[in-house]
N, C-alpha and C positions, 0 to 999 in steps of 0.2 A: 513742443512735446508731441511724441505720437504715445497712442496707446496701440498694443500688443497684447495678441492673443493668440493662443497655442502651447502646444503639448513641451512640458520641462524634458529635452535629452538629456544634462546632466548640472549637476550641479559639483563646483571644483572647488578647492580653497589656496593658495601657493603659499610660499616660505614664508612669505611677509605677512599673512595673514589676510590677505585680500580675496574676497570672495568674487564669484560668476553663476552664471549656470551659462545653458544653450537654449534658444528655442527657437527650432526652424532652421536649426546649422549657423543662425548668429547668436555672441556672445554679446550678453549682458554683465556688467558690473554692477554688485552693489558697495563697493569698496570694503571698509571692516565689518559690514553689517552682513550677519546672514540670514540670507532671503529667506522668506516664509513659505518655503516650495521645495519639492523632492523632484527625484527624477520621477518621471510618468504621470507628473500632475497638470492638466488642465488647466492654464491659468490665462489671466488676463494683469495688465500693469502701465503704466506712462514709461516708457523712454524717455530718452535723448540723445543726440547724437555731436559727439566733441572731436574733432578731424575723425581720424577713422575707426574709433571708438565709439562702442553703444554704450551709456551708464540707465542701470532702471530707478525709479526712485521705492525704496525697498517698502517705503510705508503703501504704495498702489496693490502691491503684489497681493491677488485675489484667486482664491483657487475657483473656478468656474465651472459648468458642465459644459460637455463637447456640443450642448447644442447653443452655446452663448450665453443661458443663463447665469452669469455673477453669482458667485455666494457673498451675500454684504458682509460685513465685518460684524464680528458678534457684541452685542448691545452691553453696554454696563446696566448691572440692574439697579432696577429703581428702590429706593426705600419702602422702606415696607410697614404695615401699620400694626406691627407687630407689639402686643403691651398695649393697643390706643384702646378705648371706653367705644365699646362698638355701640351704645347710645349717642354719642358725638361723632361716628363716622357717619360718612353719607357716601351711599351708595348712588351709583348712574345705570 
């Protein structure tokens, strides 16, 4: 697997429903899934390469800033102590 980073030139979808984008003038597949990226988005992702096809793996795809920093994937939130007896919470 490589990982890949750089700017989306497009994102395509064909008859069959199979999805792509571009980035760097090579084409990525995500097959029926579609990617989490627009054109002109900064991103970063895991390849691979299957004869002379790239496939990205779609869960990687991270929109990024141009200077490298990753946007991490956003958090599910945590439970909350919402209704609890703030006499039995304890605070840190």
């Amino acid at each position: 697997m490589s990982i890949v980073t750089g700017y989306v030139e497009n994102v395509s979808v064909n008859a069959k429903g199979i999805y792509a984008f571009k980035v760097d003038g090579v084409r990525y597949g995500t097959y029926k899934t579609k990617p989490g990226c627009n054109e002109g988005d900064f991103v970063q992702f895991s390849a691979s390469q299957k004869g002379e096809f790239w496939n990205a793996d779609p869960k990687t795809i991270r929109k990024a800033e141009a200077g490298g920093q990753v946007n991490p994937p956003t958090p599910t939130p945590l439970a909350t102590n919402a209704g609890a007896n703030p006499s039995t919470t304890r605070s840190t």
